[in-house]
N, C-alpha and C positions, 0 to 999 in steps of 0.2 A: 487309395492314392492321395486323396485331397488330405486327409489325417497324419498321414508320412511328412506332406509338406509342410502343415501348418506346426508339427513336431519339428523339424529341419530350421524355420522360421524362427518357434520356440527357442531352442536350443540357440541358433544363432547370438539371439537378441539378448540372452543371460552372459553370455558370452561378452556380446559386446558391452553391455553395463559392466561386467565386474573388470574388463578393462579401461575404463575410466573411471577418472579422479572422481568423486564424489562432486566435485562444483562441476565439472562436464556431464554427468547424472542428472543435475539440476534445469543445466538449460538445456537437455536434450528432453527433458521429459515435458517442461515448459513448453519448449519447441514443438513435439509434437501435438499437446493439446491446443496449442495456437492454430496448428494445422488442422485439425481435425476439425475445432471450432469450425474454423473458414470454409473448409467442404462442405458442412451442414447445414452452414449458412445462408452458403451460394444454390442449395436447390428453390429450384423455384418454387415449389408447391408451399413454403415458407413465408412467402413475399406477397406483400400487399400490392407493391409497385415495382418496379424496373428499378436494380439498383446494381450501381459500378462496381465490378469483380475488387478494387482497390478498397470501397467502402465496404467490404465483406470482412476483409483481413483485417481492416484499423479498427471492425468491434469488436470481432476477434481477439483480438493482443490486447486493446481497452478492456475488454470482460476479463479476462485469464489473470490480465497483469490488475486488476481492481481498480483503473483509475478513473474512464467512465467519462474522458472525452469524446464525443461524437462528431461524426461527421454530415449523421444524416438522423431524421428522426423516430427513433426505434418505434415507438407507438405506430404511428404513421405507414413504418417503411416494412415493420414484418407483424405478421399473424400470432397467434395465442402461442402455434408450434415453434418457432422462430424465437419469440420472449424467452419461452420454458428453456429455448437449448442457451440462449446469452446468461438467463438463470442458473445454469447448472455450472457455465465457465467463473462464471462469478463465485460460486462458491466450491470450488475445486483452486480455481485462484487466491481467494481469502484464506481457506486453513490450509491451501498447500495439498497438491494431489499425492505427495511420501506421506503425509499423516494421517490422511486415510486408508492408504496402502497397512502402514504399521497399524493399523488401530482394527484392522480386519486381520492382520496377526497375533497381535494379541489376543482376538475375541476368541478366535478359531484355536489359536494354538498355546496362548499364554505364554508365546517365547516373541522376543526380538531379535534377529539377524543382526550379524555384526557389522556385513552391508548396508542394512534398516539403518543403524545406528547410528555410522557415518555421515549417510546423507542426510538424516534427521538433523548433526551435529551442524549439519554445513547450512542447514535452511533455517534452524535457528538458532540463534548465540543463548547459550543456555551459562548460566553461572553454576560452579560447582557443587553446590548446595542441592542442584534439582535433578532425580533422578526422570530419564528420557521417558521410562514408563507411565510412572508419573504423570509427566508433563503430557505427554499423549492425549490417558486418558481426560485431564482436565480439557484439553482442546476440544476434544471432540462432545464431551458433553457438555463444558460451558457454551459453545457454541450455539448447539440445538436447544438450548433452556432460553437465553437470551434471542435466537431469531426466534422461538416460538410465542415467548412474552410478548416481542414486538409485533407479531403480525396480529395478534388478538389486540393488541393496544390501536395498531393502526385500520384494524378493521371499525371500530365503533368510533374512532375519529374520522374516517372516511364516510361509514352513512351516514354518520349524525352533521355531516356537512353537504348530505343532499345527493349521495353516489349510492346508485342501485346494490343491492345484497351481493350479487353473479361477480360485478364487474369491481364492487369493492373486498371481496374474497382473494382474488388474484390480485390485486393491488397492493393490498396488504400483504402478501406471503413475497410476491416480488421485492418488493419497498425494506420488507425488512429482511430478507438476507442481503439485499445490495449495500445498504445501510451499514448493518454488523460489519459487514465484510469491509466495509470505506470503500463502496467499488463508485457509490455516485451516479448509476445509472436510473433513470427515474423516465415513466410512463406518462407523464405529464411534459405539454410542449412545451413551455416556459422552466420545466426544472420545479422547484416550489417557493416560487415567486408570489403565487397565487394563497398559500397560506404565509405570508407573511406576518400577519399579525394571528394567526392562530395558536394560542401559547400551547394546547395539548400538545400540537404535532412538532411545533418546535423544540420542546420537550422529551418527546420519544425520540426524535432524531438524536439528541445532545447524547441522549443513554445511551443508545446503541452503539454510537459511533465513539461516546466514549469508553463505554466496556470494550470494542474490539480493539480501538487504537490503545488501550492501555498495554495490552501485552498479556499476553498467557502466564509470562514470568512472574507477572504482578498477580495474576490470580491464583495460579499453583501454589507461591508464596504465601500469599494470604490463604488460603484451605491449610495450609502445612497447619499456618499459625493455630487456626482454628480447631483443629485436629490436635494440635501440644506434641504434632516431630519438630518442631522448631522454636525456640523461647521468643524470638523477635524476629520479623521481617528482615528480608537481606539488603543490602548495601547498593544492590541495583535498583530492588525496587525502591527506595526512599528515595534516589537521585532520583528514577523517571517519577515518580508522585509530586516532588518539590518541584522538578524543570516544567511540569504541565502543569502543575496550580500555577507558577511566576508568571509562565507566558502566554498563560491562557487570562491570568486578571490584566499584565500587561500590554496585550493585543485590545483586550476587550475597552480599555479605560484611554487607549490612543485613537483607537477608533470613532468612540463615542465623543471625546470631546472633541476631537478633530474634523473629523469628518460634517460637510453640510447637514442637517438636518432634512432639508429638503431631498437629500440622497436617501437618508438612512428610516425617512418617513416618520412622520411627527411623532405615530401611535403608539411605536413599539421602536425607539430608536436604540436603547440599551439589547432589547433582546436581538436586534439586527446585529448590532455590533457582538454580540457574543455569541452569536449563530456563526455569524462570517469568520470568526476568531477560530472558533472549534472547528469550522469546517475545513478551515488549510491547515490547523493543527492535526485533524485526527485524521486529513485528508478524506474524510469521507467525500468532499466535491460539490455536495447541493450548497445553492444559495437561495436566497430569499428575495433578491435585490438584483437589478443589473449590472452587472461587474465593469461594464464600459462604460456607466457612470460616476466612477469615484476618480477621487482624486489620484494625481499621480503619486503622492505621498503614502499615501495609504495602497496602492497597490503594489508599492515596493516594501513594505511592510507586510502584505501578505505573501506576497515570494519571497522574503525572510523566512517566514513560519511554514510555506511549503517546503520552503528548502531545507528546514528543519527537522518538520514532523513530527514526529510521537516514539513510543516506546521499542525499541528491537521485539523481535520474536512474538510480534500481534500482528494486524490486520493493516495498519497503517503503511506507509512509504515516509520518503523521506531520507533525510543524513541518521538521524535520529539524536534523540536529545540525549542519548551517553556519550553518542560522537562529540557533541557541543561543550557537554561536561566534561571531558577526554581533552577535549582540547584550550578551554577555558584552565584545566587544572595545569597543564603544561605552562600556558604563560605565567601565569601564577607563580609556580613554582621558579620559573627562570627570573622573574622578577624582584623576586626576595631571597636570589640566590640558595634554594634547597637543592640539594641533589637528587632525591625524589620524588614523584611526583604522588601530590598526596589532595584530595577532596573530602573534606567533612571527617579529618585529623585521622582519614585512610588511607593507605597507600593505594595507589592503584598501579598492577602488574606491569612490568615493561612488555608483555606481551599483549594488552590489551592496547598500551598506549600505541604501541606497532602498528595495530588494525586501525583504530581510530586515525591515525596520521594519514595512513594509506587510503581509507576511506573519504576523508576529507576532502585531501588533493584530488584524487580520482573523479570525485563526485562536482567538485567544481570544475576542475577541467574540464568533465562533459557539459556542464552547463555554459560555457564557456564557449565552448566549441560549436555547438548545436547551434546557440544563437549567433554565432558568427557563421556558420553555416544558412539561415533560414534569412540573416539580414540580407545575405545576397537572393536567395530564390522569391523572399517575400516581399511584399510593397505593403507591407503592417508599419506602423512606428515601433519605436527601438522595444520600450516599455509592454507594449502588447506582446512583440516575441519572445523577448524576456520570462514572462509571466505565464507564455505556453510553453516554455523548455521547460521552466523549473515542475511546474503541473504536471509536465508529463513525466520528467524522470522520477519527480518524489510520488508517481504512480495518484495524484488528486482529481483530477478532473476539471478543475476550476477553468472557464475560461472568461475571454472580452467578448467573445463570439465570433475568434477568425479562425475557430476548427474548421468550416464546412470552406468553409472561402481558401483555405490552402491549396497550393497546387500540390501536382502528384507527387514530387518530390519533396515539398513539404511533408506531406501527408508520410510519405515512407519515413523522414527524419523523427517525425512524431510517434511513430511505431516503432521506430530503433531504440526510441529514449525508453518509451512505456514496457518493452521486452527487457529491457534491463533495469530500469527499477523495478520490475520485479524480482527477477531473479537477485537482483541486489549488487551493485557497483564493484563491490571487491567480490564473487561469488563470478561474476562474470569474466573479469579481468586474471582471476585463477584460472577459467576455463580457459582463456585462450595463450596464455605465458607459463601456466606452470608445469616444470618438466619433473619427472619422477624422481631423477635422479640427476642432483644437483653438482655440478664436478667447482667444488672451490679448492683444490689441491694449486692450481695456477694462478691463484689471485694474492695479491699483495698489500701489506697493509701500509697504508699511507694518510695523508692527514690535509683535511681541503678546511681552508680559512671561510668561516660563517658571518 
C-alpha cells in the first residue's frame, strides 16, 4: 500500500517538473531544499538553546543560498548535528543540487537527460565553446580536490594556533567547504576577526574563495587548454580574469590608502585591505575587521563590489563582472557611435547583451526596492541597510551587525533577497512572467523617443 503511494507521488512529481520551464525547476527545487533545511533544523534534539521558528528559515535560505548572514550564533545556537546539516545546505547550495543530480547520471549511466541539460543550461551561463559534460564533470571534482586541500591546510593552521585535534578536524572540513562555496558561515563568534593578522589563514581563505568565485567556466577552460581541445582560453574567461585582477588591485589600493589605519590595524593593514576586497568580491563574507567601523566611503565602495561580484557559473553572487563588461561595452559603443557592441576588438552577441541589460535593471531595482522597503520597517541609517540589501541579494554575507537586530519583517525581506540571489535575478523573474507560448501576432511596431 505505502509503495503504490510513494510510486503515485513519484510519478506525480516527474510530471510536475517536466511541466515547468526549466527556471520554475530551479526555484522549486531551491525552494524545496530551503524547506527541508528548515524542518531539520527546527528539531530540537539539534539545539543547544531555544531558538525562534523565523531564525530557523533565515539559516536555512542563508546556508542553501551561500550567503551566510546570520541572525543568531550558529556555534552557540546548534550542536555538532545541527552544523553537519547547515554543512550539507551549503554545499548543495555552492555547486547547485541539478549538478549533483547530473553528475550521478553520468557516473551511473554515462548519458545526460535532455531535461538534465536544460536546467543545467539555466543554472549556469555556459559559452559555446564548453560542453555541459564536461563542465559537470570539472565541478564536481574541482570542487572536492580544492575543499579537500583546504580543510588539510586549515587543519595544521588551526592547531598550530593552539585548537584541540577533535575540535580543530571539524573546523577545518566546516571552514572549508563554507569557504569554497563563498557561503561565509564561520564557527567562530567574531567571524575571523580573531586571525586578523594571521597571513596562513588569511591566505587559504583568499585561495578558496578565489578558486570558487572564479567560475567553473574559467577552470573547464583552462583543463581544455591544458589538455590541447582548445589553442587559447575563451573570450569569457579573459574578461572574468582581467575584471577580478582590476577590481580586486582597485578595491585593494582604495582601501588601504584611504581607509584610517587605526581601522584597518597597523600590523597587517594591506592584507586587511585585500582580505576585505576579496571578500565582497568573491562574496565569500568573512572579514577580519569590524565592518561598523569603516568609513562611510569605503563601505559604499564595498557595496559597489558586492553588488558586483565575481565570475557567472561559480560559487560567487552578485550582478557579475560580464554583467558590468556587458554594460560598460554598451556605453562605450554608443559613445563613439558603433553600431555593435564590441569588447577587447569582439563583438559581443545581441543576445548576450539582452540578458545582461535585463539583468542589470532587474538586479538594481531589487536593491532599490528592498532598501526602500527596510528604510520604513528599520531604525538602521540609510548606509547600513544599503549594505545589508546588497549582501544579501549578491548572496555575501557581509554585515555592520544589524542581521540579529532586524525585526521579523526585516528578517523575512532579507530571506527574499538571499532566495533570489541564489537562484539568480533573471532565473527568478523567468519563473514567475514567462509564458510558454508567447502570442505577438497583436502587437505593433512603433517607435518611442530615448
Amino acid at each position: 500500500m505505502k509503495s503504490s503511494r510513494l510510486k503515485k507521488i513519484s510519478s506525480w512529481y516527474k510530471k510536475f517538473k517536466i511541466s515547468k520551464s526549466p527556471q520554475m525547476n530551479l526555484v522549486w527545487g531551491f525552494f524545496l531544499y530551503t524547506i527541508i533545511g528548515f524542518i531539520l533544523l527546527s528539531i530540537p534534539i539539534f539545539h543547544k538553546e531555544d531558538i525562534h521558528i523565523l531564525d530557523h528559515l533565515f539559516i536555512s535560505t542563508s546556508a542553501i543560498s551561500t550567503t551566510g548572514l546570520v541572525t543568531i550564533n550558529v556555534f552557540e545556537s546548534y550542536n555538532f548535528f545541527g552544523q553537519f546539516i547547515i554543512m550539507g545546505l551549503i554545499q548543495i547550495g555552492g555547486i547547485g543540487y541539478m549538478t549533483l543530480t547530473t553528475y550521478y547520471l553520468i557516473f551511473t549511466t554515462k548519458k545526460i537527460t535532455h531535461w538534465h541539460s536544460k536546467i543545467i543550461g539555466t543554472e549556469f551561463t555556459l559559452p559555446k565553446t564548453i560542453k555541459i559534460k564536461d563542465f559537470i564533470k570539472s565541478v564536481i571534482v574541482f570542487t572536492f580536490i580544492m575543499e579537500i586541500i583546504g580543510a588539510i591546510l586549515f587543519y595544521f593552521a588551526f592547531t598550530a594556533n593552539g585548537m584541540g585535534n577533535l575540535k580543530a578536524f571539524w573546523f577545518s572540513i566546516f571552514h572549508s567547504i563554507s569557504t569554497f562555496c563563498t557561503a561565509g558561515f564561520a564557527l567562530f563568534s567574531n567571524g575571523f576577526e580573531g586571525f586578523q593578522n594571521n597571513t596562513f589563514i588569511n591566505i587559504i581563505v583568499a585561495i578558496l574563495a578565489i578558486a570558487g568565485s572564479l567560475g567553473f567556466i574559467v577552470i573547464t577552460d583552462v583543463w581544455y587548454r591544458i589538455k590541447g581541445k582548445s589553442k587559447e582560453i575563451s573570450f569569457t574567461t579573459k574578461v572574468i580574469l582581467y575584471g577580478f585582477i582590476l577590481l580586486l588591485l582597485g578595491g585593494t589600493t582604495l582601501i588601504y590608502f584611504t581607509e584610517s589605519s587605526s581601522t584597518l590595524g597597523s600590523e597587517s593593514s594591506f592584507m586587511t585591505a585585500f582580505f576585505q576586497t576579496m571578500s565582497a568580491m568573491t562574496t565569500v563574507g568573512f572579514n577580519t575587521i569590524p565592518l561598523n567601523n569603516l568609513s562611510l566611503p569605503i563601505l559604499l565602495l564595498i557595496t559597489f563590489l558586492m553588488y558586483i561580484g565575481a565570475s557567472p557559473s561559480g560559487t560567487a553572487g552578485g550582478m557579475k563582472i560580464t554583467t558590468l563588461t556587458a554594460m560598460i561595452s554598451i556605453l562605450k559603443s554608443r559613445l563613439v557611435g558603433q553600431q555593435k557592441i564590441t569588447f577587447l576588438k569582439r563583438i559581443i552577441p545581441f543576445e548576450r547583451i539582452y540578458v545582461a541589460t535585463s539583468t542589470f535593471m532587474l538586479y538594481t531595482s531589487l536593491i532599490f526596492l528592498f532598501s526602500f522597503l527596510l528604510s520604513y520597517t528599520e531604525n538602521f541609517p540609510f548606509e547600513r541597510i544599503l549594505f545589508e540589501v546588497a549582501s544579501a541579494l549578491g548572496t555575501v554575507g557581509l554585515s555592520t551587525g544589524i542581521t540579529g537586530d532586524l525585526s521579523s519583517i526585516g528578517k523575512i525581506c532579507i530571506i527574499i533577497l538571499m532566495f533570489i540571489g541564489r537562484v539568480g535575478v533573471l532565473t527568478f523573474g523567468f519563473a514567475l512572467l514567462q509564458q510558454k507560448n508567447q502570442d505577438i501576432q497583436h502587437t505593433i511596431k512603433d517607435d518611442l523617443a530615448v
